[in-house]
Backbone as CSV, one residue per row, in Angstrom:
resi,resn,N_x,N_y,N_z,CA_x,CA_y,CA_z,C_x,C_y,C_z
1,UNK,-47.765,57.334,47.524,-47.253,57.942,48.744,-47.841,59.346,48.883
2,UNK,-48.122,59.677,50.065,-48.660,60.872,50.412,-47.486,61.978,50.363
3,UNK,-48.651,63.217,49.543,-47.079,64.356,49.746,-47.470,65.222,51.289
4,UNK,-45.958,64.982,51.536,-45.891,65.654,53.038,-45.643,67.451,52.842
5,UNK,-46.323,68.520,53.460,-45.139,69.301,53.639,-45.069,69.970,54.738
6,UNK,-44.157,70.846,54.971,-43.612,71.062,56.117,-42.946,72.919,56.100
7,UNK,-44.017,73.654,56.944,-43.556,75.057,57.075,-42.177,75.545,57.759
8,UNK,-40.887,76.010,57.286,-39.921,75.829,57.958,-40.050,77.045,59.580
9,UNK,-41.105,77.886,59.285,-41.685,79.066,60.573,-42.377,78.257,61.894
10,UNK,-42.640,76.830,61.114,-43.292,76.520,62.418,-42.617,75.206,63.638
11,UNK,-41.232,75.041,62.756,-39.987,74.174,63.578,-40.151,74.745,64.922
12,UNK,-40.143,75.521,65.384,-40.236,76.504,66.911,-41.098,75.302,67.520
13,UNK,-42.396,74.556,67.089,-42.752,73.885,67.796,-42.540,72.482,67.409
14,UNK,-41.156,72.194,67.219,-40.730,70.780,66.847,-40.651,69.807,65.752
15,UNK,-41.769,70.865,64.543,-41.786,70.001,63.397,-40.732,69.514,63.000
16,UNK,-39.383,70.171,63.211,-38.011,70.235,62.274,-37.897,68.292,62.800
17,UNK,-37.923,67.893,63.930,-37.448,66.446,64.205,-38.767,65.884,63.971
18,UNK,-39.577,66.033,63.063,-40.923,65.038,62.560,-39.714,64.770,61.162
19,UNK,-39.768,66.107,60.585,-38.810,66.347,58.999,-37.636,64.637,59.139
20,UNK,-37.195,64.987,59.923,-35.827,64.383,60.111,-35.891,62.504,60.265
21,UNK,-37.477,62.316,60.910,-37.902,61.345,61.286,-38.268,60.475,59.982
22,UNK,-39.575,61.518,59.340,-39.454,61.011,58.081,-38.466,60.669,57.263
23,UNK,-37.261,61.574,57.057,-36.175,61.416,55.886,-35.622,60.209,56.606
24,UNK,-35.485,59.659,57.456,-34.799,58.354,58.044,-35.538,57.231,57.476
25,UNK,-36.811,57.479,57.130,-38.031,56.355,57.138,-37.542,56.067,55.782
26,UNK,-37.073,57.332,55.020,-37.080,57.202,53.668,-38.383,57.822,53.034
27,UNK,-38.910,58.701,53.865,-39.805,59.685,53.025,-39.207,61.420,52.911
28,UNK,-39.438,61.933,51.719,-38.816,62.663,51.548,-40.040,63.950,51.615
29,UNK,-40.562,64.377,52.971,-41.542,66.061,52.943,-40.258,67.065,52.529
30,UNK,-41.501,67.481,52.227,-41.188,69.142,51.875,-41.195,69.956,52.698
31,UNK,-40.135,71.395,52.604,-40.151,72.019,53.910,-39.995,73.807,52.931
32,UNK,-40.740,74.106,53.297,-41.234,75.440,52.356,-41.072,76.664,53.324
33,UNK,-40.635,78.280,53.182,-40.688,79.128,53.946,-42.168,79.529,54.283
34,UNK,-42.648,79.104,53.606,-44.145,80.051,54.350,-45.619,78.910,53.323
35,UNK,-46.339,78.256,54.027,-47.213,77.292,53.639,-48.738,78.343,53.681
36,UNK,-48.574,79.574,54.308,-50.005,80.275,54.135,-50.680,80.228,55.053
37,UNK,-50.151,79.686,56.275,-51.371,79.003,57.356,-50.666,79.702,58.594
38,UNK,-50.588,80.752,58.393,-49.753,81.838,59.337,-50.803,81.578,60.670
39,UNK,-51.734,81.369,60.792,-52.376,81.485,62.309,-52.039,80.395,62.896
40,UNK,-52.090,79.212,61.789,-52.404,78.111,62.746,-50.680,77.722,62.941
41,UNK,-50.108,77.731,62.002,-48.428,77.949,62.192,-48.124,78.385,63.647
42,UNK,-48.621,79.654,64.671,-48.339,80.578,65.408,-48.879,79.903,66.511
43,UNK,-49.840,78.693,66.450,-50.181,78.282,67.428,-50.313,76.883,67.818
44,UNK,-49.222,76.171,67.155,-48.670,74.584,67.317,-48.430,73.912,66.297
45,UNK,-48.312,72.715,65.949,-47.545,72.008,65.118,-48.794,71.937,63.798
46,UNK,-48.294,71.665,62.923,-48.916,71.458,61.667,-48.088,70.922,60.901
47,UNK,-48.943,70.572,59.876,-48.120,69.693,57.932,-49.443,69.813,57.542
48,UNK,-49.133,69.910,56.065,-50.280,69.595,54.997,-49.667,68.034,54.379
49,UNK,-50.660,67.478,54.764,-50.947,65.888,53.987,-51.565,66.104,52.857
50,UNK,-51.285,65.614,51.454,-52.178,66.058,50.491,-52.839,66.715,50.521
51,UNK,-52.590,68.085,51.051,-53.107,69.465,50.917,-54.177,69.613,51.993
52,UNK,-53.976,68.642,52.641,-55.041,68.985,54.126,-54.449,68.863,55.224
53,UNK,-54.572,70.307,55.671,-54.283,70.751,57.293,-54.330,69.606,58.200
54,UNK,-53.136,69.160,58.781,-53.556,67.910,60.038,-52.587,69.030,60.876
55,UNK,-53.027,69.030,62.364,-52.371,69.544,63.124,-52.648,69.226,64.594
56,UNK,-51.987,69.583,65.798,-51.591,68.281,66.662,-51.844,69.545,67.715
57,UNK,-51.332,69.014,68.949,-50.762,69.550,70.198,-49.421,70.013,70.757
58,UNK,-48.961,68.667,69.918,-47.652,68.044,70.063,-47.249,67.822,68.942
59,UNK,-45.674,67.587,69.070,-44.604,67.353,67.626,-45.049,66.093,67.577
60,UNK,-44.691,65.431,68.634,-44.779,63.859,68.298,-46.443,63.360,68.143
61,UNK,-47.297,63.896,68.623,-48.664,63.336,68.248,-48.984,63.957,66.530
62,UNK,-48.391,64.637,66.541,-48.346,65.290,64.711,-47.799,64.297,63.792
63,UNK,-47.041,63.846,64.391,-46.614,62.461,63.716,-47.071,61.499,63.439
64,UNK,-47.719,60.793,64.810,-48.405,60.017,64.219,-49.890,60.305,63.804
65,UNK,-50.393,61.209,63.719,-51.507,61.664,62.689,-50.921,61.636,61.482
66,UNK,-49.690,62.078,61.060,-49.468,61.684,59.858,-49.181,60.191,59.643
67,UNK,-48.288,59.690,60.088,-48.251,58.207,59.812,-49.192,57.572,59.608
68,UNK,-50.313,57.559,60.496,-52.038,57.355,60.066,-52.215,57.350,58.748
69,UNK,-51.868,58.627,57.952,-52.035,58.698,56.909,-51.550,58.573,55.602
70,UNK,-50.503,57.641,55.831,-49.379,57.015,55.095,-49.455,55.657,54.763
C-alpha cells in the first residue's frame, strides 16, 4: 500500500475531505503540520504519494490522481 500524506495547512483547499474519504476506504494517510512544500501548499491541493508531489486543481481531481496510484 502506498504511504499517503497529507499537510494539515493545506485543508483550506479541501484536502481535509480527500483525508476523510480515504479513512472510510480503510486507508489510513497521514496528516502532518507542515510537509515542506510551503509554495505549492499556498497554491492548491497537494499529498505526497510515496514521497512524490502529486498535486491537482481540485480536491476531488487530487483524489483521483491518488487513487491512480493505489
Amino acid at each position: 500500500m502506498a504511504e499517503i500524506k497529507f499537510c494539515e495547512n493545506n485543508f483550506g483547499h479541501g484536502t481535509d475531505e480527500i483525508v476523510d474519504k480515504l479513512k472510510n476506504e480503510g486507508i489510513e494517510p497521514e496528516v502532518e503540520s507542515c510537509l515542506g512544500y510551503c509554495g505549492d501548499c499556498a497554491v492548491g491541493p497537494f499529498a505526497l504519494v510515496d514521497d512524490e508531489l502529486v498535486q491537482a486543481d481540485t480536491a476531488e481531481e487530487l483524489y483521483e490522481k491518488i487513487r491512480a496510484q493505489l
